[in-house]
N, CA, C and O atoms as a CHARMM CRD file, in Angstrom:
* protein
*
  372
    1    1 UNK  N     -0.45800  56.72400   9.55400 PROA 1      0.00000
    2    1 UNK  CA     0.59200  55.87200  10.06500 PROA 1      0.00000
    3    1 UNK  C      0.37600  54.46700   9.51900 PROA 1      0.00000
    4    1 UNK  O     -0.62900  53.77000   9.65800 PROA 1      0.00000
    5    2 UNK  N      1.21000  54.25600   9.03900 PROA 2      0.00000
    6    2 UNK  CA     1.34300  52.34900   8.62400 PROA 2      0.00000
    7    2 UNK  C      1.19400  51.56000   9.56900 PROA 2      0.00000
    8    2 UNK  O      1.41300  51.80300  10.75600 PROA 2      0.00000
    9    3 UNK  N      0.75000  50.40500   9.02600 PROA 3      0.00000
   10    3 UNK  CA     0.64000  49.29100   9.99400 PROA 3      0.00000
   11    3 UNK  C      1.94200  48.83100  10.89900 PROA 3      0.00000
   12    3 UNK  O      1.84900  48.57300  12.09900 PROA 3      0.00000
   13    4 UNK  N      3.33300  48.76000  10.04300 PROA 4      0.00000
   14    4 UNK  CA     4.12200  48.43900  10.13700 PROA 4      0.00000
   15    4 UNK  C      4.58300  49.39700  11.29700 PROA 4      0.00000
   16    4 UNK  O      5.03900  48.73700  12.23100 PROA 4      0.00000
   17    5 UNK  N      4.60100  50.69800  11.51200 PROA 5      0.00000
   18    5 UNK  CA     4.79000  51.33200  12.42900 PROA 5      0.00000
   19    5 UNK  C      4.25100  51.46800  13.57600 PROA 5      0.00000
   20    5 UNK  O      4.94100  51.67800  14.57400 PROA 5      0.00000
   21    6 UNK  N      2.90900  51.36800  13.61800 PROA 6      0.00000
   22    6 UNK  CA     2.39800  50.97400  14.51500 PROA 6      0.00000
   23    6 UNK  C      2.25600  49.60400  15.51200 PROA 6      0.00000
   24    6 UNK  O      1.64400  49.41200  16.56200 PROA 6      0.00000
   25    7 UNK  N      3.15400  48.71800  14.63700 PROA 7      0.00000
   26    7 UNK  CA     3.26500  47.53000  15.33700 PROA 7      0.00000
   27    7 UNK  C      4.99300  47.48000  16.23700 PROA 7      0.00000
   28    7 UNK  O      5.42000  46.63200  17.02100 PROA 7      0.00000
   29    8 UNK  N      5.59600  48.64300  15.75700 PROA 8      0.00000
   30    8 UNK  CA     7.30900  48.80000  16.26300 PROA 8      0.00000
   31    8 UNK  C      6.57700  49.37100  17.88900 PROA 8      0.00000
   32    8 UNK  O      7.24200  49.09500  18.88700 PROA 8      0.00000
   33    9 UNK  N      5.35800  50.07600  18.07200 PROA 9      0.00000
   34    9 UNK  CA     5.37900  51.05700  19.47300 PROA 9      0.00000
   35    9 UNK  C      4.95100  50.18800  20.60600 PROA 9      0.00000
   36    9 UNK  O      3.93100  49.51500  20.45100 PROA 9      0.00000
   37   10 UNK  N      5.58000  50.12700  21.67400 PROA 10     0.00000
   38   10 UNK  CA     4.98600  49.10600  22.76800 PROA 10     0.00000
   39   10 UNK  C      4.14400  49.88700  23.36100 PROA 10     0.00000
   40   10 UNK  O      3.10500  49.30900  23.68100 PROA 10     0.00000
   41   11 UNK  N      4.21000  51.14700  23.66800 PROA 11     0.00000
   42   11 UNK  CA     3.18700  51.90000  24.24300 PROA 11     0.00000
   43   11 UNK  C      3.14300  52.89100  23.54700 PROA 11     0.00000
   44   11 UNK  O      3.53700  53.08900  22.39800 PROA 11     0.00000
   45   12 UNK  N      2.40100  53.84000  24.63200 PROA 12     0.00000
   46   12 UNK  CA     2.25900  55.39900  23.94200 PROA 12     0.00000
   47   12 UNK  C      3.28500  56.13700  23.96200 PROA 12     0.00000
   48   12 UNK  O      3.62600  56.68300  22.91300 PROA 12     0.00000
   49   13 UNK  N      3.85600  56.28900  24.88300 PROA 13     0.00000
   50   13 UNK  CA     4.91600  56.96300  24.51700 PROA 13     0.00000
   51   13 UNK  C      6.36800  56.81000  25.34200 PROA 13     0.00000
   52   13 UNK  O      6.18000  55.81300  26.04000 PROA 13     0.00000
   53   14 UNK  N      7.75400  57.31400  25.61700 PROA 14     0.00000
   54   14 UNK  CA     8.40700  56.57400  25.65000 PROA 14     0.00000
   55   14 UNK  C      8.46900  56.77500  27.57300 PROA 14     0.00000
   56   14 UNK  O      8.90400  55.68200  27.93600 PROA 14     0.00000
   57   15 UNK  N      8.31700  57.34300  28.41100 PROA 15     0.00000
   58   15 UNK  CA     7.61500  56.91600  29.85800 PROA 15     0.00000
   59   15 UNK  C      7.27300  55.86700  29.64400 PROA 15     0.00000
   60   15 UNK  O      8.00600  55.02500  30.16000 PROA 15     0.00000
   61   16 UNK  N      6.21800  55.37100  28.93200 PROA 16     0.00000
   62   16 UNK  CA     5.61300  53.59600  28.87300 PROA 16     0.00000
   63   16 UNK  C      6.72200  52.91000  28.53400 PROA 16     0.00000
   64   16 UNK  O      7.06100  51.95600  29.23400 PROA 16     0.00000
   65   17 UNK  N      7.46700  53.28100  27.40700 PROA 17     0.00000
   66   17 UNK  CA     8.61600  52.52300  27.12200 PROA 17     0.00000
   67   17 UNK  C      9.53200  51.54100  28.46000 PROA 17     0.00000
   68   17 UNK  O      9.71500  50.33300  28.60700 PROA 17     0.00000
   69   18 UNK  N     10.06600  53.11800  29.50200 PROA 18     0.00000
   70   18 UNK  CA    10.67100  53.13700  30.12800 PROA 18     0.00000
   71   18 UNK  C     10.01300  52.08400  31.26200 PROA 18     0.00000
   72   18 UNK  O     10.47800  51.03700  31.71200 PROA 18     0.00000
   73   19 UNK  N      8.94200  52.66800  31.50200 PROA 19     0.00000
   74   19 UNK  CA     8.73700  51.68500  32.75600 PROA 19     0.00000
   75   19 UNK  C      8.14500  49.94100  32.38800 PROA 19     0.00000
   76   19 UNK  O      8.02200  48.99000  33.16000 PROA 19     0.00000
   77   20 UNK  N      7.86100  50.04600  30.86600 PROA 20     0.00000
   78   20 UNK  CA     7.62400  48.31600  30.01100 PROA 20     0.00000
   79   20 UNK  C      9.25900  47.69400  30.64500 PROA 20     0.00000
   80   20 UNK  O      9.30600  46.67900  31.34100 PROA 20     0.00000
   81   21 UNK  N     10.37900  48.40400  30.30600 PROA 21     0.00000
   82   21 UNK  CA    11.60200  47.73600  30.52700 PROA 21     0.00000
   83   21 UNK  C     12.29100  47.93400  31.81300 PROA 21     0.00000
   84   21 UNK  O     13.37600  47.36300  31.91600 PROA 21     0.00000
   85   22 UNK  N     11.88000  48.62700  32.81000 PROA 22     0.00000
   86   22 UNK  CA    11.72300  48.22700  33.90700 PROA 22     0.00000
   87   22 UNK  C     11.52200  47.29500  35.14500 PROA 22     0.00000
   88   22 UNK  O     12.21000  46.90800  36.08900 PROA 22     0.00000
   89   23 UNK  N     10.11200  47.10400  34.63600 PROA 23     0.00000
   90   23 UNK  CA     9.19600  45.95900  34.77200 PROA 23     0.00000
   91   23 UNK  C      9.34200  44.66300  34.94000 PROA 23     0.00000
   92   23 UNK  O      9.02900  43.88800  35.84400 PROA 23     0.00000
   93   24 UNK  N     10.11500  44.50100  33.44600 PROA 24     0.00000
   94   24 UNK  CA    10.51400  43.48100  32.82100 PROA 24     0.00000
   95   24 UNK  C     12.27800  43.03100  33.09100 PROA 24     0.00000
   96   24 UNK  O     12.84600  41.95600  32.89500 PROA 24     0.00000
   97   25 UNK  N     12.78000  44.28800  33.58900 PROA 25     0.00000
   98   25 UNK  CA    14.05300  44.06500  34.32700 PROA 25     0.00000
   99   25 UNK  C     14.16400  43.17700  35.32200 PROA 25     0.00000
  100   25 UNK  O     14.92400  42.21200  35.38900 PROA 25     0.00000
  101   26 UNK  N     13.13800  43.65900  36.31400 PROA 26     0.00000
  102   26 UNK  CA    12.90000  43.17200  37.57000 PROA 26     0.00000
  103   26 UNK  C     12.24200  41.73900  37.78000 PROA 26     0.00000
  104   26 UNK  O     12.27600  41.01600  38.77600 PROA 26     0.00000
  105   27 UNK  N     11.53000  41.51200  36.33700 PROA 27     0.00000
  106   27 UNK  CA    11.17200  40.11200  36.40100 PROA 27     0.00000
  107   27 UNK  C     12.40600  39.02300  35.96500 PROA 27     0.00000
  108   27 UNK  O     12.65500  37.98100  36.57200 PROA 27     0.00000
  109   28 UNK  N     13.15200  39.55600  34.69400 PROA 28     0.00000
  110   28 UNK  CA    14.43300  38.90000  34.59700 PROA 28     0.00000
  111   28 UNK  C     15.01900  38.61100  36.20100 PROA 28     0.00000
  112   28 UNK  O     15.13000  37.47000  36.65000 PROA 28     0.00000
  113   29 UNK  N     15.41400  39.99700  37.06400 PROA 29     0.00000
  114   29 UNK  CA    16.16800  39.41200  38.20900 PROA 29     0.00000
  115   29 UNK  C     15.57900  38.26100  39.07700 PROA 29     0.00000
  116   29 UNK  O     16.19000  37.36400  39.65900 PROA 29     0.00000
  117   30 UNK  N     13.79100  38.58800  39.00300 PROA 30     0.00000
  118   30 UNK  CA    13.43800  37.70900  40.01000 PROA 30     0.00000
  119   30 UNK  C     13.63000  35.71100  39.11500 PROA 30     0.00000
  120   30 UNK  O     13.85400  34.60800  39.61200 PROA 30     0.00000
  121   31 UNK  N     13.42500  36.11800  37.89200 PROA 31     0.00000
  122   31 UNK  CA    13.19900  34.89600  37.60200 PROA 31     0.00000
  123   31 UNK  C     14.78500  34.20300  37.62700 PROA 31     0.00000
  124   31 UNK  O     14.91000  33.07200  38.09800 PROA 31     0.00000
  125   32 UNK  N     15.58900  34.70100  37.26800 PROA 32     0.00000
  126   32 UNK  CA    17.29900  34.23800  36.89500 PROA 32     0.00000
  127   32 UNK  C     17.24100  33.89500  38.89200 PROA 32     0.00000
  128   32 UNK  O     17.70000  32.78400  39.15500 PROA 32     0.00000
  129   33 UNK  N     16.95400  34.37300  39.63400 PROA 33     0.00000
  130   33 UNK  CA    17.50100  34.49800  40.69600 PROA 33     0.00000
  131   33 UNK  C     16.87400  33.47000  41.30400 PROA 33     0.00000
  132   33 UNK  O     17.59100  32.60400  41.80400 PROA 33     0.00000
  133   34 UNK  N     15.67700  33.36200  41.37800 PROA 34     0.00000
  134   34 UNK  CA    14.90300  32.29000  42.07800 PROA 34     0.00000
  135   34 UNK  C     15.31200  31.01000  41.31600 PROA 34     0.00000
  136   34 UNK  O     15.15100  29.93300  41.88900 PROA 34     0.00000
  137   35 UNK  N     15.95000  31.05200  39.77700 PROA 35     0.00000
  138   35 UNK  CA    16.09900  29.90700  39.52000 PROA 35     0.00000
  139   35 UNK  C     17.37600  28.77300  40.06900 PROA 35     0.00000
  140   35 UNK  O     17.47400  27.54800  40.00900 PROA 35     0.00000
  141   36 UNK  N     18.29900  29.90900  40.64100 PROA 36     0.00000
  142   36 UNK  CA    19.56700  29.20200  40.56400 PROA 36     0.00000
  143   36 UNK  C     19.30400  28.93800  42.89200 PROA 36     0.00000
  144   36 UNK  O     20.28800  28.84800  43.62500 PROA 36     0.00000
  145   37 UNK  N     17.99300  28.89000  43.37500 PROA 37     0.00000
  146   37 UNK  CA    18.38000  28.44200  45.04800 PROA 37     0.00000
  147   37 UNK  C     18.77600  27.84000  45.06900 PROA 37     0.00000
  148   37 UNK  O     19.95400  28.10700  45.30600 PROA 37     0.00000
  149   38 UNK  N     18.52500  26.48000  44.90900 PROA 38     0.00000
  150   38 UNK  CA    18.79000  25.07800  45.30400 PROA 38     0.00000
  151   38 UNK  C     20.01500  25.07000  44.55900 PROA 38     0.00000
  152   38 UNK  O     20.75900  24.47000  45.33500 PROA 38     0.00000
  153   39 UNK  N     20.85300  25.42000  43.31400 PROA 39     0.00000
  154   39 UNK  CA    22.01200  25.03900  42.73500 PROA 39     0.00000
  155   39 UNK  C     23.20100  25.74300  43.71300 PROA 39     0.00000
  156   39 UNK  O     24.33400  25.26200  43.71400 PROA 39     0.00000
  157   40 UNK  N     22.82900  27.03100  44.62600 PROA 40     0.00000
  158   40 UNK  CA    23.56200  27.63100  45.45800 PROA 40     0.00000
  159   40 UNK  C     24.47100  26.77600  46.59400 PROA 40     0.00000
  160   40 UNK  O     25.66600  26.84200  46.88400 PROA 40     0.00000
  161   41 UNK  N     23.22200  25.83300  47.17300 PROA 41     0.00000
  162   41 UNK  CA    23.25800  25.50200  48.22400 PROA 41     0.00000
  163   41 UNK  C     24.08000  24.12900  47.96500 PROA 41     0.00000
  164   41 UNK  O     24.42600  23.44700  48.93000 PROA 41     0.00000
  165   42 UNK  N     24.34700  23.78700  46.79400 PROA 42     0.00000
  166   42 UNK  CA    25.14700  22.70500  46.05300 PROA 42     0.00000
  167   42 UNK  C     26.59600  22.99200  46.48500 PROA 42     0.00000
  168   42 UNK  O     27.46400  22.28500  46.99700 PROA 42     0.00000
  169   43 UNK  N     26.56000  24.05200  46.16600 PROA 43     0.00000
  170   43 UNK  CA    28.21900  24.07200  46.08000 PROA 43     0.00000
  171   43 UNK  C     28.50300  25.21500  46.98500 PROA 43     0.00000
  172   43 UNK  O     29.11300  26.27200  46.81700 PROA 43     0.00000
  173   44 UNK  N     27.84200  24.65600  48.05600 PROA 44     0.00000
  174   44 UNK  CA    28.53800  25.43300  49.56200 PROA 44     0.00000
  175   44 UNK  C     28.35400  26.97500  49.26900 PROA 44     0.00000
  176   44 UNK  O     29.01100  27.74900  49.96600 PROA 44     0.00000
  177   45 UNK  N     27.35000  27.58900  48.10400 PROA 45     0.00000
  178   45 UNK  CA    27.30100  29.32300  48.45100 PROA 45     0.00000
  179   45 UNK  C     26.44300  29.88700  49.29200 PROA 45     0.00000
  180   45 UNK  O     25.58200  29.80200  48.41600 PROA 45     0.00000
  181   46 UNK  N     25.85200  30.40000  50.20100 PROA 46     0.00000
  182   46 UNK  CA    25.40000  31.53200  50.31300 PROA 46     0.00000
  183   46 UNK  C     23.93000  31.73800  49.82300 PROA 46     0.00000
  184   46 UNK  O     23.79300  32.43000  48.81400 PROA 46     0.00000
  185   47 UNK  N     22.71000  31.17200  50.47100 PROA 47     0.00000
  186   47 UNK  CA    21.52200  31.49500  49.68500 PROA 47     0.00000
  187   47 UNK  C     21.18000  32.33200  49.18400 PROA 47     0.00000
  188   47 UNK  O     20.59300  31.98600  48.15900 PROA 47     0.00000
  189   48 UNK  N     21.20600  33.53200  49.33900 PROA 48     0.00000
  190   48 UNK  CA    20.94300  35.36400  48.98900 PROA 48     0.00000
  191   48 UNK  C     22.05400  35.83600  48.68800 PROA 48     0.00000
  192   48 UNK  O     21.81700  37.04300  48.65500 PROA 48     0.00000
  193   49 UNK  N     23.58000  35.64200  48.33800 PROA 49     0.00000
  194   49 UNK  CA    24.47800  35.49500  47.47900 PROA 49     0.00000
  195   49 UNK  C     24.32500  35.20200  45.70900 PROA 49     0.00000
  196   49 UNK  O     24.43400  35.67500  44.57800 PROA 49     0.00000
  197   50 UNK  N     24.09000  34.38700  46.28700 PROA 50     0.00000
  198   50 UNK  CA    23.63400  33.20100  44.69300 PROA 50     0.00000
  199   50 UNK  C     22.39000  33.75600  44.29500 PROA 50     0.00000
  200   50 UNK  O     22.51800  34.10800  43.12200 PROA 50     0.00000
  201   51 UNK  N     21.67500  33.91000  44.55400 PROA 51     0.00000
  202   51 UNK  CA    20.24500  35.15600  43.93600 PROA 51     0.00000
  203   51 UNK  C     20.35200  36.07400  43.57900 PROA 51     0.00000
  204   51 UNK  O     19.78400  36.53200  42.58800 PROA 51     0.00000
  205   52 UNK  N     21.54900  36.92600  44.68600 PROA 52     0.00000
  206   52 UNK  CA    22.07900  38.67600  43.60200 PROA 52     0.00000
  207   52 UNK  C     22.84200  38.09700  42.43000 PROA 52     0.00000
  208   52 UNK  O     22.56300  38.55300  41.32100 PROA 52     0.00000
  209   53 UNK  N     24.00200  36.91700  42.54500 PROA 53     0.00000
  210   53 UNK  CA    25.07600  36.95300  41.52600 PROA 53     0.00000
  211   53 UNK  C     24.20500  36.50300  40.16600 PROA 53     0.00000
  212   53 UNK  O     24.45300  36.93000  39.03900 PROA 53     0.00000
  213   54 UNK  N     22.85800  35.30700  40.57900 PROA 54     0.00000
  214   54 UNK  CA    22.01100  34.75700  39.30500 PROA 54     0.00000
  215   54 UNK  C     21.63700  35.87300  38.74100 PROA 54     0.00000
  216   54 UNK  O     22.16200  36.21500  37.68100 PROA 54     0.00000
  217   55 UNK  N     20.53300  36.74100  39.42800 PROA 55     0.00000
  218   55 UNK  CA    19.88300  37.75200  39.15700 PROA 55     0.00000
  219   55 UNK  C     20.40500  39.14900  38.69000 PROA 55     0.00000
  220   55 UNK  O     19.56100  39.84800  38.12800 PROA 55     0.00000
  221   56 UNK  N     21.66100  39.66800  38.83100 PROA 56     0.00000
  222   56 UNK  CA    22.60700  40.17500  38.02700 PROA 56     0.00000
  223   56 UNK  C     23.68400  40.06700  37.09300 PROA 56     0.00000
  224   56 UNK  O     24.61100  40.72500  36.62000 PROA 56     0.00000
  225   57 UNK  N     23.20500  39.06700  37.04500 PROA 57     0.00000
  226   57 UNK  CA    23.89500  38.32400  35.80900 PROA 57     0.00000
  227   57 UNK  C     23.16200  38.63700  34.47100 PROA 57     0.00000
  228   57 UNK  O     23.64700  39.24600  33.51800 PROA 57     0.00000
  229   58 UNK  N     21.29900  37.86100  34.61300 PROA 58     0.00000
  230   58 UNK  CA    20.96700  37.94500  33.72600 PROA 58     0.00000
  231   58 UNK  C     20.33600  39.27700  33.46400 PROA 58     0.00000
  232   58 UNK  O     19.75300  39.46500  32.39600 PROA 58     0.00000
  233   59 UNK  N     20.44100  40.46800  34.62700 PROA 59     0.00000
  234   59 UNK  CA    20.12900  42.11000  34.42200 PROA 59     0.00000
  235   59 UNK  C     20.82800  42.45400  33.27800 PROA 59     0.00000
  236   59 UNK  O     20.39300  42.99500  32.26100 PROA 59     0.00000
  237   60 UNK  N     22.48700  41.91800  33.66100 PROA 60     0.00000
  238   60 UNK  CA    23.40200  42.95900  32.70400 PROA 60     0.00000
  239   60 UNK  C     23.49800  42.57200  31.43100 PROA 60     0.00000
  240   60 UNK  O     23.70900  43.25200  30.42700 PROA 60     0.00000
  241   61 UNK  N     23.25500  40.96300  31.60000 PROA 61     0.00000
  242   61 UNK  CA    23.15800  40.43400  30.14200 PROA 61     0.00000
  243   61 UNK  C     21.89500  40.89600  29.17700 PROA 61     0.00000
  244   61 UNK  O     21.95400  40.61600  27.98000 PROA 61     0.00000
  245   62 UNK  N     20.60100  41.70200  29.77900 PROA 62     0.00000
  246   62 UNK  CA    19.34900  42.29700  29.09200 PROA 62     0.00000
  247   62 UNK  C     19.96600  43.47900  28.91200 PROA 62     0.00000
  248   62 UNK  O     19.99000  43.86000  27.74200 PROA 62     0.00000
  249   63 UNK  N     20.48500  44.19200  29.73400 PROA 63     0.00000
  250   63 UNK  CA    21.12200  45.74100  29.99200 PROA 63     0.00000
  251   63 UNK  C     21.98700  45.67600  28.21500 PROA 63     0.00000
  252   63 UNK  O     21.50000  46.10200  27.16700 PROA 63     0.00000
  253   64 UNK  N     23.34800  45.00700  28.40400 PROA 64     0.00000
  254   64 UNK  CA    24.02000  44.84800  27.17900 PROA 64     0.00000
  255   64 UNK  C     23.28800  45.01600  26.07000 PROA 64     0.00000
  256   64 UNK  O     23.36200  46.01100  25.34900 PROA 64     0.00000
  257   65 UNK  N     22.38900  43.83800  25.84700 PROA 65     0.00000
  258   65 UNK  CA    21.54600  43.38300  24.43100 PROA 65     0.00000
  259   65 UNK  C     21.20800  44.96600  23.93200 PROA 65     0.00000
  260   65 UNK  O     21.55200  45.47100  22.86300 PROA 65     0.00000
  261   66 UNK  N     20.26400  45.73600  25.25900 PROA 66     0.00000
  262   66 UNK  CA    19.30200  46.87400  24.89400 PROA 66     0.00000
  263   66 UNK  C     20.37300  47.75600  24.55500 PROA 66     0.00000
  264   66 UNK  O     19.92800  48.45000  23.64000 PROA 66     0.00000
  265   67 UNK  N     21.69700  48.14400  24.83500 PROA 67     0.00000
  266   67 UNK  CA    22.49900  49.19300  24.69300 PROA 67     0.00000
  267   67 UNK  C     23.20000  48.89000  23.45800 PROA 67     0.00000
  268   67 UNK  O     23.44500  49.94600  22.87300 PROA 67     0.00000
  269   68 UNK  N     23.69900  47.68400  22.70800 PROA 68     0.00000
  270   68 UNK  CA    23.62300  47.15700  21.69900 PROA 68     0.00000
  271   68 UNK  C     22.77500  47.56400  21.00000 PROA 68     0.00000
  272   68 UNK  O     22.81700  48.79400  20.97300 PROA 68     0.00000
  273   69 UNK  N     22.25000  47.28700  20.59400 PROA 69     0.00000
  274   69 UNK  CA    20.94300  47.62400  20.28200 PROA 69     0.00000
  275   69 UNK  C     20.60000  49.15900  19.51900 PROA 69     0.00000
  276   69 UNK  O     20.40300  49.42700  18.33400 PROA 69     0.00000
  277   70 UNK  N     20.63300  50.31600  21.16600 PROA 70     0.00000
  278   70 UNK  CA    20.58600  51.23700  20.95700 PROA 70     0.00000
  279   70 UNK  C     21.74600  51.89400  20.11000 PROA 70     0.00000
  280   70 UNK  O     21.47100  52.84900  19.38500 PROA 70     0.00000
  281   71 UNK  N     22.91000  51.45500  20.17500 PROA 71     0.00000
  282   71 UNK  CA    23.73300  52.15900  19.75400 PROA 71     0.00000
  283   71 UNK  C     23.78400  52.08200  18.49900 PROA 71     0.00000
  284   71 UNK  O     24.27400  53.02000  17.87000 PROA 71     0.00000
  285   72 UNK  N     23.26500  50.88700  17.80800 PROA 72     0.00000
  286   72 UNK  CA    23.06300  50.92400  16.33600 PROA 72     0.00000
  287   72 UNK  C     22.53200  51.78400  15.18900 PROA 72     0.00000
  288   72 UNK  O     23.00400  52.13000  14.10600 PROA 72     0.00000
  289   73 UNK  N     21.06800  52.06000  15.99300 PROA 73     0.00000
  290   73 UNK  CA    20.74200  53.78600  15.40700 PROA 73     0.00000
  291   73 UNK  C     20.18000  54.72200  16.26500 PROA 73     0.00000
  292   73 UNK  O     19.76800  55.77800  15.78400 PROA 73     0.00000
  293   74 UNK  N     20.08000  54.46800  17.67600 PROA 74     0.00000
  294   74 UNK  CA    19.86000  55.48700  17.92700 PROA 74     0.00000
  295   74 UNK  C     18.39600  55.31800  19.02700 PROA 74     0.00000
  296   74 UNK  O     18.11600  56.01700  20.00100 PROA 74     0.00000
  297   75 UNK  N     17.74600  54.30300  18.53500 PROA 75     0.00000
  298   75 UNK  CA    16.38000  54.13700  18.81400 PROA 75     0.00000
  299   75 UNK  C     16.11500  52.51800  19.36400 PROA 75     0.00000
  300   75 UNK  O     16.85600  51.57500  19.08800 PROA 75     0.00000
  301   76 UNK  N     15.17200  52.46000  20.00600 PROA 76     0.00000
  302   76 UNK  CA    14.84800  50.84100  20.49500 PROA 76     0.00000
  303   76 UNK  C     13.61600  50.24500  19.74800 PROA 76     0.00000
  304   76 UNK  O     12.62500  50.72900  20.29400 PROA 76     0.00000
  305   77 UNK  N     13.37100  49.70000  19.09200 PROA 77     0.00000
  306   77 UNK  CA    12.36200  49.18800  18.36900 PROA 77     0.00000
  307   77 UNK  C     11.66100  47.80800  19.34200 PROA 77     0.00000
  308   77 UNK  O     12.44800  47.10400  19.97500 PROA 77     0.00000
  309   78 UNK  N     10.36400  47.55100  19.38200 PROA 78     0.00000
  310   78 UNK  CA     9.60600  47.07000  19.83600 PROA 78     0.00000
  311   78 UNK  C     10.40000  45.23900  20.03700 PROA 78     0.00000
  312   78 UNK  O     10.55400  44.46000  20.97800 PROA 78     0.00000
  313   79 UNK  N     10.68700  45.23800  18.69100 PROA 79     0.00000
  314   79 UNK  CA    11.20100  43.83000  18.49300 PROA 79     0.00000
  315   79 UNK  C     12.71600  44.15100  18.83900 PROA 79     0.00000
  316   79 UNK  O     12.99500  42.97700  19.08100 PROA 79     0.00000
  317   80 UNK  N     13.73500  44.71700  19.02000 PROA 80     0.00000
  318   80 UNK  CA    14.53700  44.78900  19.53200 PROA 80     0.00000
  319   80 UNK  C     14.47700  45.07800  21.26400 PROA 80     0.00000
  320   80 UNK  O     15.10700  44.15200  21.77400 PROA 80     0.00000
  321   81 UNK  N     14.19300  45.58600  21.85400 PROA 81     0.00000
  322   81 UNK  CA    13.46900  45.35900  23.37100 PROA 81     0.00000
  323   81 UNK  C     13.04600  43.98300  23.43100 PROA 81     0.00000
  324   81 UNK  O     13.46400  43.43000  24.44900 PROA 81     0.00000
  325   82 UNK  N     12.19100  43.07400  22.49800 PROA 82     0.00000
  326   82 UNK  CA    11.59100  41.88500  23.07600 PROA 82     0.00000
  327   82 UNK  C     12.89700  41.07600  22.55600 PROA 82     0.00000
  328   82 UNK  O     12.78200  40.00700  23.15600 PROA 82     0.00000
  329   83 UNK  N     14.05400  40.99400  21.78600 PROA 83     0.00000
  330   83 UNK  CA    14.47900  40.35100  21.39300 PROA 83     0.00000
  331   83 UNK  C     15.78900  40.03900  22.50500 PROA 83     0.00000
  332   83 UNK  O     16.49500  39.03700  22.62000 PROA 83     0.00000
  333   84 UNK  N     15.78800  41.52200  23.36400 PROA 84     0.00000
  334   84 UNK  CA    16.80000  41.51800  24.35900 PROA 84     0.00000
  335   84 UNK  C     16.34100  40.82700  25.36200 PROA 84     0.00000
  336   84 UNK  O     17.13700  40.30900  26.14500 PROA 84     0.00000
  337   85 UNK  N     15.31900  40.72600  25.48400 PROA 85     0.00000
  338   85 UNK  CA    14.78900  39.42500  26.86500 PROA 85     0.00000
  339   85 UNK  C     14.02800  38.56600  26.52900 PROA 85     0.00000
  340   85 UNK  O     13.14600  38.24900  27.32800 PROA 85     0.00000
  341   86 UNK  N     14.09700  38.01600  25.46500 PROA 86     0.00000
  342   86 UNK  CA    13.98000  36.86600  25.04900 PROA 86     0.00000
  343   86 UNK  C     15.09500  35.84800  25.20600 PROA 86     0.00000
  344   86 UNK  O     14.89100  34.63500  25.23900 PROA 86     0.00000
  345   87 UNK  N     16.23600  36.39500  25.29800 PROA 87     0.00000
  346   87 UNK  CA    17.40300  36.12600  24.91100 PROA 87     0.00000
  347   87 UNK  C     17.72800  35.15200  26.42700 PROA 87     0.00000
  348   87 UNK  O     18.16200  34.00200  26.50300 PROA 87     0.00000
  349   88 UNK  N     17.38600  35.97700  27.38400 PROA 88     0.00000
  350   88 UNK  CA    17.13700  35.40700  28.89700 PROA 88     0.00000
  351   88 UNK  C     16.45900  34.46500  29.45500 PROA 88     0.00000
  352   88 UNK  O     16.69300  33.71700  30.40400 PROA 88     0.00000
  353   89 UNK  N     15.28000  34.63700  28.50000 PROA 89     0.00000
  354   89 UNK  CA    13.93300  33.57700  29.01900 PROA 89     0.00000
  355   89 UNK  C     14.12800  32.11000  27.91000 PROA 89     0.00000
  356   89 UNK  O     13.31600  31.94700  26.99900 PROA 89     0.00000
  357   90 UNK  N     15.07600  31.30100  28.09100 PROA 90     0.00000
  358   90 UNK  CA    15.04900  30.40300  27.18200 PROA 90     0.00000
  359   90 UNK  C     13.58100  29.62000  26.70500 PROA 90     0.00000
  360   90 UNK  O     13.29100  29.01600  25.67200 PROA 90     0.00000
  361   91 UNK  N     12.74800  29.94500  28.04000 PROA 91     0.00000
  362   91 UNK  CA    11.16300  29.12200  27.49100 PROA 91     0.00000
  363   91 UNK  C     10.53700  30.40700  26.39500 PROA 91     0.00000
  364   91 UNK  O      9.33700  30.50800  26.14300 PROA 91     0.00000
  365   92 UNK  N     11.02100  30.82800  26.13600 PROA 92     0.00000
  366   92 UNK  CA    10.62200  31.97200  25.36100 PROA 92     0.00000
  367   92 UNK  C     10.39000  31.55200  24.02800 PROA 92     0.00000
  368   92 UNK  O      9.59000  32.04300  23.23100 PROA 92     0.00000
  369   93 UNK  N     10.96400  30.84400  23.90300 PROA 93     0.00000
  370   93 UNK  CA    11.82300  30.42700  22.34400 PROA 93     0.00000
  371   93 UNK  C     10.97400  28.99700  21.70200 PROA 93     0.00000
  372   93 UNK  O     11.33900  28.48600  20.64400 PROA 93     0.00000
């Protein structure tokens, strides 16, 4: 196996895959969600309102990227997975 291939696999196999982007789902919601409290309470919303609408916001916007993505060939490549939530985490960048 090439180097190059071996650097596309995030884990062993795609169970690891699955639960790497999982994981990482759930940290998108917590982080999008916890970010927007205090902007909630600005404009008269709903504290735990404004945390599902932040926090599913930036789910579907990772969700999209990865299905994008997939549909291109078929497969999710290491850097395509990180590139879909990168996309979220602006300190990323």
């Amino acid at each position: 196996m090439t180097k190059n291939k071996t650097e596309e696999i995030i884990g062993s196999s795609a169970v690891t895959n699955i639960w790497n982007i999982f994981f990482r789902i759930v940290a998108v919601f917590a982080a999008s969600g916890l970010s927007i409290i205090g902007a909630g309470s600005l404009v008269g919303i709903d504290t735990i309102t404004a945390v599902i609408m932040a926090g599913t916001l930036g789910v579907a916007t990772v969700i999209e990227k990865l299905a994008r993505a997939f549909l291109d060939d078929g497969k999710l490549s290491a850097k395509e997975i990180n590139a879909a939530f990168s996309s979220v985490d602006k300190k990323a960048e």
